[in-house]
N, C-alpha and C positions, 0 to 999 in steps of 0.2 A: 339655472344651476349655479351653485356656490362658486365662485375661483377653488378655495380653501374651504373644504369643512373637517369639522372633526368625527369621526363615525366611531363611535361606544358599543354598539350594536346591531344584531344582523347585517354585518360585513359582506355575507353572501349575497343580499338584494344588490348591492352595486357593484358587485366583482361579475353576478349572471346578466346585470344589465348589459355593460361593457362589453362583456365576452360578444354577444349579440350582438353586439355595433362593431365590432372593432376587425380589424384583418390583420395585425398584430399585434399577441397575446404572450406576454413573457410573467412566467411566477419564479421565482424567488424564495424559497422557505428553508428553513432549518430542519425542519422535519415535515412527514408526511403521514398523515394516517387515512384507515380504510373508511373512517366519515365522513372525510372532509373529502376524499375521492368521489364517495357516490353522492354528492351532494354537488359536484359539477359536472357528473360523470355525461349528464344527458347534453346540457348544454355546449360542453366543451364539444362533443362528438359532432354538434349539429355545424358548431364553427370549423372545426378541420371539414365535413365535406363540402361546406361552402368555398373552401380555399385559403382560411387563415392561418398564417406561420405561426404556428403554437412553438412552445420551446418552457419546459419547465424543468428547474433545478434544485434538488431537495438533497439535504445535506445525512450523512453517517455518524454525526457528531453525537458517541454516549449509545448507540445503534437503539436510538428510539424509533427511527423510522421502519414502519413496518416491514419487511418483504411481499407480504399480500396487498400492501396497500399502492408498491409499486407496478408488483403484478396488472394489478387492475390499470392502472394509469396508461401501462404500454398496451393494455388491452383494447382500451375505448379505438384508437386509427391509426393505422401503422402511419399518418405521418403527423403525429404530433413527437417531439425529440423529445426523450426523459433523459438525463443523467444527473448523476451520484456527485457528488463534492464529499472527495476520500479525505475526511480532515486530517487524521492519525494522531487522535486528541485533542490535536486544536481546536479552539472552539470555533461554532461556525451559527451565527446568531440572525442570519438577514432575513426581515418578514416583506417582500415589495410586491405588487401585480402591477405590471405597464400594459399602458393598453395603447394602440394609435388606431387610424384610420383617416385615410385620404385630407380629412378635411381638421381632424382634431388628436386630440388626446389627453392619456390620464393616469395619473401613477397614486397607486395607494403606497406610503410606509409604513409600519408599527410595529405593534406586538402580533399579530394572527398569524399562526402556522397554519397549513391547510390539514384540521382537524375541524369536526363538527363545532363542539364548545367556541373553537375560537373563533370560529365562521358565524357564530347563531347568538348564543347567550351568555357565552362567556364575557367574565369583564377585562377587556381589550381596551385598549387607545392606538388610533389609527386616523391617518391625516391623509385625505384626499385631495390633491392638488391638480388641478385642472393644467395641461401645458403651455395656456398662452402667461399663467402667472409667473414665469419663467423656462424659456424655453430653453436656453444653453443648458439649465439644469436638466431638465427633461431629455434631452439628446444626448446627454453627458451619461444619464442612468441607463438610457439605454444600450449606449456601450461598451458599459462597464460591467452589464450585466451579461454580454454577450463574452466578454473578455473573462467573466467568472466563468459560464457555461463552458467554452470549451479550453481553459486549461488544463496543464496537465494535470490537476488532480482530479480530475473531471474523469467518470467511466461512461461510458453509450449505458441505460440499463434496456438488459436483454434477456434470454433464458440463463446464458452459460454467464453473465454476469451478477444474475440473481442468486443464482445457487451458489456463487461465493458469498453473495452477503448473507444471503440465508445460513449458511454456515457459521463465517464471522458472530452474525446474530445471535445466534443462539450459545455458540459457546462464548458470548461476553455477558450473556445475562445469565450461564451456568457458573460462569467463574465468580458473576456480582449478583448474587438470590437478593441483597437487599436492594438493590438498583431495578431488581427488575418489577415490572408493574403490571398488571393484567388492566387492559385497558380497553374497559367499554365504549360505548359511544355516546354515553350519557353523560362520561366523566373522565375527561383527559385534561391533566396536568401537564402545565408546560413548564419545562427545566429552564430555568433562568438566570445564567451564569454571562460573567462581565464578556466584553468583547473588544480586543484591543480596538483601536479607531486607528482604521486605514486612510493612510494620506491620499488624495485624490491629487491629482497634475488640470491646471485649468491652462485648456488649452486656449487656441485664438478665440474670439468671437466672431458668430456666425455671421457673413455679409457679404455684399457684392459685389467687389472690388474683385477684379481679377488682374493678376499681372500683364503690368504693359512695358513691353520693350522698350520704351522713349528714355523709360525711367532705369535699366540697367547699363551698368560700366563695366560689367563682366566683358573681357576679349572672349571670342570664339578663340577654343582650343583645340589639337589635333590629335588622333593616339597615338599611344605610345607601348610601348615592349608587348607584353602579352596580347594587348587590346588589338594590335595590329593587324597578327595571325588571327584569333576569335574573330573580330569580323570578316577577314576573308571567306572563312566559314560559313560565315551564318547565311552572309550577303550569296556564298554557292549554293546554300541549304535552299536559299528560297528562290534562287534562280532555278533550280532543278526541280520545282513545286512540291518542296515540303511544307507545310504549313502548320510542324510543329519543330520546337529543338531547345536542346537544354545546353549551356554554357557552365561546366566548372571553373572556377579559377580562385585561388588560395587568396586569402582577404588580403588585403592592402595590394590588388594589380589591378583596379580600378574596375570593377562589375559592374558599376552603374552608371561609369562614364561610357563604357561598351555599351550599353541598352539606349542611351543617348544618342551616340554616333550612330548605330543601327537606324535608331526610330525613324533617322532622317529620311529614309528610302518609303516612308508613313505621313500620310494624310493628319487621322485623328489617330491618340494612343491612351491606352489606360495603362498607369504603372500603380501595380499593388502593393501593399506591404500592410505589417502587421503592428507596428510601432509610428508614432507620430510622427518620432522624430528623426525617423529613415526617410518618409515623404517627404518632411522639410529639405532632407539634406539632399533628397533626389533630383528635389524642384530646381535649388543651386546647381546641383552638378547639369541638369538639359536644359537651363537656360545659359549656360556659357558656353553650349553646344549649339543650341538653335535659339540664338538671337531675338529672332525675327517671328516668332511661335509668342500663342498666349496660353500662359497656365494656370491650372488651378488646382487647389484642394480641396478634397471631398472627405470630408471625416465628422466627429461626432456634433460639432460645432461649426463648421466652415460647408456649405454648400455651394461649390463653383463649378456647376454645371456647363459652362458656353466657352469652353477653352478647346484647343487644342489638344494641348495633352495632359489629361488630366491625372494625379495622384491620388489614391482613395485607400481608406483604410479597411482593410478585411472587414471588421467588426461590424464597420456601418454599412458596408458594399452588399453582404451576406443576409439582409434583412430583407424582406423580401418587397416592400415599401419604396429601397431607396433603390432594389438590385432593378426592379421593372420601372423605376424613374428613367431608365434607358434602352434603348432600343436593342435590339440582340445583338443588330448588326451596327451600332453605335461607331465602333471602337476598327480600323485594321489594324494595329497592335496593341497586342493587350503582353506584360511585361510582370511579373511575378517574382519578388525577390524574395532572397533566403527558400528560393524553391523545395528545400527541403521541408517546407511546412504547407506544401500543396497538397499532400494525401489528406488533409484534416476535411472533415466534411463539410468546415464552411467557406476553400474554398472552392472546393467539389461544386459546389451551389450556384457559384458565382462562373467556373468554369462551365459551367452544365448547361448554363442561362447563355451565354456570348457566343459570336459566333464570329470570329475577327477570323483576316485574311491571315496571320503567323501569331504564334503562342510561343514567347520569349521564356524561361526560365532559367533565373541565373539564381546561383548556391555557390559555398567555398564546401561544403560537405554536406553530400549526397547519399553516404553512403546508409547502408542500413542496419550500422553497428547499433543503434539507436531510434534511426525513425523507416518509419514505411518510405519502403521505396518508393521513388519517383520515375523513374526510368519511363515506363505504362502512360504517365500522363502525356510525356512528347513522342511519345511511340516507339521509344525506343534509340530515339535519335538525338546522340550528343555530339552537337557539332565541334567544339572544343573543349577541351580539358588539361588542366595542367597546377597541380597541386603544391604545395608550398616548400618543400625537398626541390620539385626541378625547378621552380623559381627562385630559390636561395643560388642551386647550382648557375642559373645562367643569369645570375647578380639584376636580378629586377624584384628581392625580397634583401633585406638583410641578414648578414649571417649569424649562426647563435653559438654561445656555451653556455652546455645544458650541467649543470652539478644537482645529480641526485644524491641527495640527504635521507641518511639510513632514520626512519619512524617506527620505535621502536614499540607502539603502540600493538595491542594485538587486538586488532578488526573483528577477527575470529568471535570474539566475545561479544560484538551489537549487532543487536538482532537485525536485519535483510527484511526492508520490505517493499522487496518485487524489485522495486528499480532506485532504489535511496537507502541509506544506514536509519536508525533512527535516532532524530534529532534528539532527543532527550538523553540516550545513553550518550551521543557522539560526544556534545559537549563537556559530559561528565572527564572523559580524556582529555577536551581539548582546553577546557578552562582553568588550565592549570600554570603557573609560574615556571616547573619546570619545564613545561612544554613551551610556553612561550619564549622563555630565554635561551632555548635553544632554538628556536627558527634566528631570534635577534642575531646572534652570533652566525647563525651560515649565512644569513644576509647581508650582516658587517665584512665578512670576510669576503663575497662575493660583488656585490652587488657597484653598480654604477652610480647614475643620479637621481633617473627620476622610476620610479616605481608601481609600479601597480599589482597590488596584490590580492588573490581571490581564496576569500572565505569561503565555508559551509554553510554559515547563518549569519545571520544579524548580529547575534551575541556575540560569535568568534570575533563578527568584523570590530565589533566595538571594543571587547576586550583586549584585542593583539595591538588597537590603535591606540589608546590608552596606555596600555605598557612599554609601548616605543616611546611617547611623548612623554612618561615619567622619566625616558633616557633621555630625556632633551631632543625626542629626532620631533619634528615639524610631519604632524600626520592628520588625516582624516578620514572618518569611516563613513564612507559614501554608501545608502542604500535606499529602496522606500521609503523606509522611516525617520529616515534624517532629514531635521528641518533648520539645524543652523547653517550651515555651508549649502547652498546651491550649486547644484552640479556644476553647470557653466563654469562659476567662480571659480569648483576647486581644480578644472580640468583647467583654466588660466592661469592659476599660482602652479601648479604642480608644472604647466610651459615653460615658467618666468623661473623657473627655480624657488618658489616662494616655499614648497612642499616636498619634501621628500619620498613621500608613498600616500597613497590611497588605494585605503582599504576596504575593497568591494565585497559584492554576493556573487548580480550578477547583471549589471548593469552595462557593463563591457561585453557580454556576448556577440552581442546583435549591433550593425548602426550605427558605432560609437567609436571614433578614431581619434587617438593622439600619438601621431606621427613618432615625438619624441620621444614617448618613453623608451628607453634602455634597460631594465630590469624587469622581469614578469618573478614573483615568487606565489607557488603555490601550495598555501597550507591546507589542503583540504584532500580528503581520498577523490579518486578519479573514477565517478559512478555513472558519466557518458562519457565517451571517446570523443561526441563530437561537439560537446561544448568544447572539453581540453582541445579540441582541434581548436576551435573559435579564438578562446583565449589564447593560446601563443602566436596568432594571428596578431593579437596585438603587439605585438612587441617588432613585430619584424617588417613593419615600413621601413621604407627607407628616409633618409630625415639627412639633413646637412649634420655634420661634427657624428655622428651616431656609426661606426665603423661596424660593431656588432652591437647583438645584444644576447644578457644574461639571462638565462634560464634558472632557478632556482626550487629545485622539487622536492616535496616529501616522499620518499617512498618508503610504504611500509605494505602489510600484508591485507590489505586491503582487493574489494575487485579491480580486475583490468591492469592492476599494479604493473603483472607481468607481459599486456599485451600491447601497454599503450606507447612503448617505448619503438615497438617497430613502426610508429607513425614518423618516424626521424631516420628509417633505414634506406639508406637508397637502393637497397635489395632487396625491398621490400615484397616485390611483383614479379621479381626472377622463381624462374624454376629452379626449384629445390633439390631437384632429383631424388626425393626420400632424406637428401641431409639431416642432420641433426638442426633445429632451430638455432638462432646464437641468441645467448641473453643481452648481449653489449652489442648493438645495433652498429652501423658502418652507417657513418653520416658524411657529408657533402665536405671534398679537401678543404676549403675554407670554414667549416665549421669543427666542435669539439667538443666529446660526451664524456662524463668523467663521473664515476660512482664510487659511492663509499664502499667498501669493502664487504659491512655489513649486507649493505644494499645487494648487491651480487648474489651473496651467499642469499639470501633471500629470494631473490627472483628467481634461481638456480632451482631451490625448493619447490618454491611456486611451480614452475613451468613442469616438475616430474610429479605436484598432485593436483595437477589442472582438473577441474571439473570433469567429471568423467562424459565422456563427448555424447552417449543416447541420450541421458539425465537432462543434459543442456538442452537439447533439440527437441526433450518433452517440454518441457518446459516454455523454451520461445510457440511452440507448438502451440500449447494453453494458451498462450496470453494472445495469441491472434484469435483463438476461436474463440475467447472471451469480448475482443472486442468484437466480434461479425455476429454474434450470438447464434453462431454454428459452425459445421466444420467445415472449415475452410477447401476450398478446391485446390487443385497441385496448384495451377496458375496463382493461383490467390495467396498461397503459401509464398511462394515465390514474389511475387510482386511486394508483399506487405509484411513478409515475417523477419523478424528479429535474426534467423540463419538464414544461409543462402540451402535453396532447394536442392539444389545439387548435392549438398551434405546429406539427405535424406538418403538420395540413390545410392552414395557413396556408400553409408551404413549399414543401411536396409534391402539395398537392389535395387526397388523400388518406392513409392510412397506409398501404395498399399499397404506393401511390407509394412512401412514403418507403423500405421496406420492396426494393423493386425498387430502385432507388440505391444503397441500403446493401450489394445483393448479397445480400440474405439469403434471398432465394426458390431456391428448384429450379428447374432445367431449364424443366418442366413449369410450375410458378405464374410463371415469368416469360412463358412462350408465353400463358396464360391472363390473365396480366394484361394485355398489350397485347391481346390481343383483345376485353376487357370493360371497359378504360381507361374508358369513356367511362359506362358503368352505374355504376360503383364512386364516380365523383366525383360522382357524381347524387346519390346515396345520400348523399353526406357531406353535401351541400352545399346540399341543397333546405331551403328556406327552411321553418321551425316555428314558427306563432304559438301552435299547442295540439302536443301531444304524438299525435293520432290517426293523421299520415300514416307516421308508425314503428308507433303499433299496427296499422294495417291491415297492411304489411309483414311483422309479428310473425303476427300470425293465417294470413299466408300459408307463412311459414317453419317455423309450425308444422306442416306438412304434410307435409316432410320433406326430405332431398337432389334424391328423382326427380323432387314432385311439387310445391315449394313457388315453384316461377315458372311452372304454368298458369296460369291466369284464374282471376277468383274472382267471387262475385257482394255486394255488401251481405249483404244475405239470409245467405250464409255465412259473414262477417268477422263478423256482430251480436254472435252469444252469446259470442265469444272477447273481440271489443271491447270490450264492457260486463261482463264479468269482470273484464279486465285494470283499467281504471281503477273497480273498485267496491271491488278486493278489499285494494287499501292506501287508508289515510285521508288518507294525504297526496296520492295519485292524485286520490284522491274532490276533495278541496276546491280542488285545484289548475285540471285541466280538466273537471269534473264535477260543479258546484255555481254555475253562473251560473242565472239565471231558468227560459234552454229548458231547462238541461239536467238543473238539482235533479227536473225532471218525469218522467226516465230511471231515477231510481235503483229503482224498481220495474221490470224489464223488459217490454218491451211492443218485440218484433221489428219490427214496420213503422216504428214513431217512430224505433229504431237504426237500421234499415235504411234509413231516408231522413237522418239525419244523415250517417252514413257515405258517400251518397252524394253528398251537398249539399257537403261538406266537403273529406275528403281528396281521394276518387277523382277528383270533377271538375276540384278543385284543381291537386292534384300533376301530371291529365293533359293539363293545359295550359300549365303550366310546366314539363316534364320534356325539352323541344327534343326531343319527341318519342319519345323513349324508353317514355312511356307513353302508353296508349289509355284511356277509358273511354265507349263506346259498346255502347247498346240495353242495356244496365244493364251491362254487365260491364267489368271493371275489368284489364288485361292487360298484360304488358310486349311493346312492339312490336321485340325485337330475339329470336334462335332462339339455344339454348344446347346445343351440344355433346353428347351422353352422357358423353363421355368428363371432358368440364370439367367437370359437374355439382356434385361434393362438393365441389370448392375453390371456386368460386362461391360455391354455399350457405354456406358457412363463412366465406369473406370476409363476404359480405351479411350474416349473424346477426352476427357482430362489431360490422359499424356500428350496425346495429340497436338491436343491445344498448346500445352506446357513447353512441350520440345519445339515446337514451331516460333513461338514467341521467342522462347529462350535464344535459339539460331540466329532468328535476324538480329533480334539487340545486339548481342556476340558480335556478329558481322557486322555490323553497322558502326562497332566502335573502332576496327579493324584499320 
């Protein structure tokens, strides 16, 4: 076979060859139709049940891509992964098939979308490259292809995901009759519009040099402030046989010098991340930790299998090739950074697969103002945490003045979509002389030395950089696409004093420390909380000569405008007692908040027409069940929704409730909910000092749909009872380790069997308004349930169950 050939025709004899051969299958196309589906529909199916990682990405761009022709795709095996590349105009032009296998590989590029014509007899130009003709390249495509697949503009396609585009679909070809094309499978044209050319980063070359201690001069170091309490922590965490735990700490108090000094108490370690240039800087920070250890890197380019402890990037780790390149039990720590990108399901995959003695997870923001929760991955168990407010307060962060600048701009008017403004109108605002000479002026009037300021785009960043340097200031717009200035360089002159500002996207989120700067300005609306958390991360290391640093913000009527200011309150987490919110947050005595007047009156507004709160919570609601392609269970709501669940109860009583409102029940579950309305809000809302009146419930539920609301007796809740809190150690110590009960962890039936009934049962059956009985020992619910309602009951009721149980110990656990 050719190294390089050129294929003009029938494209599909060498893409069904490959698939055949291969156990990793990645396509790549800009569009997708229902020809070019059934035309690999058989083969593809034969290779997912053999066990190949199929993963295909087809683009929205112009919504040529059919909806039935995705349908079909997620049809063929529930485990081949489909998703969407949500352009939002942007073009989206890439045609690749990679293929590998144990011993080879093979990457088509060109013109062919997966359409028949372009598959079969259309006139196509496509270049088939074998991967020993270059392998970095090959390894490079592959993940980069993985880094397209699951960004964020990337959707899972599902039902509740389809039916949004199938909507989108149809009303963009209703709004464009002349755009739209009725397209057979004899005859499909393909739209062929320019594509900007994206910069690629060439990493190391692949080889076998692994680090050898002889060769560093790094001293061994020791910790410091935050680092110190955190691993006391973790080091209890795992003496007391946890073998999961999550570490917050506010960026700049050393995360990864913590997972360093941890690892020590480790054999072999795997440290994850999702950026290259985090594992570089990882590799630095645990070799001037452990000396005497050998490391390596594992990413798209560099295979250094035979170390120590090794650094690997998600991308490449997630493949299923390089993930069973190693043993389950390979690794005793395994180390995940920016934890807050664990929920993503590739590194669900790589989680899934391992099976290390402690599962380290360090984050500066966890929260789930923006991403799925994490909490569920280490069970619940955050050994330390301590956010960048009590770090400023106990001088192991730098301290800030923050000036909001009144943006007079009105938000109100660009269209919202989903979770971003739209690029195209924002710029319209932002690309203006008046707009820009007045950030110049609150920055002249504020600011320090060295600068770092964060854009909405490219364009902003080039534009606002540009109009600084017609003033004479020394600037540069650092981003993807800039190829004069190299990062490194411009983060050296910007140390040296060479530069005054760089101006970014978002380069600086993740990874990326420069101690120095003194000035953060941001001219962009605040569309996550916790990137804005990230970026003023930057600014607040602490650095010799650097006393404080300035904060410089737009605020206009933008999202979150009005919410994101309480990330700087240090009563933030106080009970409220029903107070009134304050707009002008209470920040740390060495710090100071100062707003324009304007600004005030503005957020003052905002805060009395805040998004009316059901609205909100349908909404985060949708977009979780759009991602799971169904509806989501309470637990699942809670674990991975945009609100916290609790605001559900709060609103609705219950999540049924809210669930019934939303409309989202049948026929049937809504008959069934008003007739059990009054049990279901029992269940949510019965008051928990220990966690036993959900496991007695649990021990009942255990018994099945027909039979798990008879009676029970103690006697028969015992052995499940004292199972359930013996058999996790955070159960154990939580409700199962006071004085009476440390007496329990040997089982002895009569002593459970009279807790049980001292506790829950007589408890629960005197505050249930009756709902429940517990008389002449048994323990009963006093309301008759249906045949017919049985399984949806049951199934409500295990949901709560579930839900409040989980919810309890996290709760307790952080305690």
């Amino acid at each position: 076979m050719s190294k390089v050939e050129l294929i003009q025709r029938n494209l599909i004899e060498k893409i069904q060859e490959h698939i055949e051969t291969s156990s990793t299958i990645y396509i790549l196309t800009s569009f997708v139709m229902k020809s070019g589906v059934r035309l690999l529909k058989e083969t593809l199916k034969k290779a997912a049940e053999r066990g190949a990682d199929i993963k295909i990405c087809a683009g929205d761009y112009l919504f040529v891509t059919q909806p039935e022709a995705l349908r079909e795709l997620i049809s063929i095996h529930p485990d081949i992964e489909v998703r969407l590349w949500r352009s939002r105009g942007v073009s989206f032009h890439p045609k690749a098939y990679l293929f590998e296998n144990t011993t080879s590989g093979y990457f088509i590029v060109g013109s062919s979308n997966l359409s028949k014509s372009a598959l079969t007899e259309g006139i196509e130009w496509n270049i088939g490259l074998d991967k020993t003709v270059d392998e970095n390249v090959f390894a490079e495509s592959m993940e980069e292809f993985l880094k397209l697949f699951y960004a964020d503009e990337t959707v899972q396609v599902n039902e509740e995901t389809l039916k949004d585009y199938e909507k989108q679909y149809h009303d963009y070809h209703q709004r464009h009759p002349n755009l739209a094309r009725t397209w057979a499978e004899s005859e499909e044209v393909e739209l062929m519009l320019p594509v900007d050319k994206a910069e690629t980063e060439i990493n190391e070359r692949d080889h076998d040099v692994i680090y050898d201690p002889a060769t560093v001069t790094y001293e061994t170091i020791q910790p410091r402030f935050a680092q110190v309490e955190a691993l006391e922590r973790l080091e209890a965490a795992y003496e007391e046989g946890y073998d999961k735990a999550m570490v917050v700490m506010a960026t700049g108090l050393g995360k990864t010098y913590l997972a360093a000094f941890f690892a020590r108490n480790f054999q072999k370690a795997l440290f994850i991340a999702h950026r290259e240039e985090i594992l570089r800087q990882a590799k630095k920070s645990f070799q001037r930790v452990m000396p005497n250890k050998t490391f390596g890197i594992y990413d798209g380019n560099v295979k250094e299998k035979k170390a120590d402890i090794i650094f690997a990037s998600i991308f490449t780790l997630s493949m299923k090739k390089h993930l069973e390149a190693f043993a389950k039990d390979a690794f005793d720590l395994i180390v995940i950074d920016e934890f807050h990108h664990a929920a993503a399901r590739s590194y669900q995959r790589v989680l899934n697969y391992f099976q290390p003695k402690f599962l380290l997870g360090i984050t500066a923001t966890p929260d789930r103002n923006d991403n799925k929760d994490v909490y569920a991955i280490c069970d619940g168990n955050v050994a330390y945490k301590i956010d960048f407010i009590e770090a400023v307060q106990r001088g192991w962060l730098a301290p800030f003045r923050y000036y909001g600048v009144y943006d007079d701009t009105d938000y109100s008017k660009i269209k919202w979509l989903g979770n971003r403004y739209d690029e195209a109108e924002l710029l319209q605002v932002q690309l203006r002389e008046e707009m820009a000479d007045k950030i110049l002026k609150a920055w002249e009037k504020y600011k320090k030395t060295r600068t770092l300021v964060f854009c909405s785009s490219i364009k902003q960043a080039d534009f606002l950089s540009e109009y600084f340097r017609k003033r004479n200031y020394r600037t540069v717009s650092l981003h993807s696409k800039q190829t004069d200035t190299p990062r490194g360089k411009a983060i050296a002159m910007l140390e040296k004093g060479e530069l005054d500002a760089i101006f970014t996207v978002d380069l600086f989120n993740e990874g990326v420390d420069i101690p120095s700067v003194d000035t953060l300005l941001f001219v962009r609306p605040t569309e996550s909380l916790t990137v804005f958390t990230q970026q003023v991360g930057r600014g607040l290391r602490l650095y010799e000569g650097k006393d404080y640093c300035v904060i410089i913000d737009l605020i206009g009527n933008y999202r979150n405008a009005d919410v994101k200011l309480k990330l700087f309150d240090t009563e933030r987490n106080a009970d409220k007692n029903g107070k009134r919110e304050k707009v002008i947050p209470t920040v740390p005595d060495n710090c100071s908040l100062h707003l324009d007047i304007q600004a005030i009156n503005l957020l003052e507004e905002m805060r009395k027409k805040r998004q009316p709160r059901k609205e909100k919570l349908l909404w985060d609601y949708k977009q979780l069940k759009q991602e799971l392609g169904y509806r989501p269970t309470y637990l699942q709501l809670h674990l991975r929704g945009r609100s916290d669940a609790i605001e559900y109860k709060s609103e609705f009583k219950s999540y049924v409730g809210f669930l019934y409102w939303a409309d989202e029940l049948s026929e049937k579950e809504k008959e069934v909910f008003l007739k059990y309305e009054s049990w279901l809000v029992e269940a949510e809302r019965t008051p928990m000092a220990k966690s036993y009146k959900m496991v007695v419930l649990l021990a009942m539920l255990n018994r099945g749909p027909s039979r798990w609301h008879l009676p029970i007796t103690p006697k028969e809740a015992a052995p499940f009872f004292h199972q359930y809190l013996m058999e996790k150690e955070y159960r154990k110590r939580i409700d199962f380790s006071d004085k009476k009960t440390k007496q329990l962890w040997i089982y002895d039936e009569e002593k459970v069997s009279k807790l049980i009934a001292e506790m829950p049962m007589t408890k629960w059956s005197g505050s249930s308004n009756g709902l429940l009985s517990f008389e002449n020992g048994i323990f009963s619910l006093h309301f008759s349930i249906a045949k017919e309602d049985e399984e949806i009951l049951y199934q409500w009721t295990k949901e709560i169950c579930e839900y409040r149980l989980h919810v309890y110990f996290e709760r307790k656990s952080k305690i």
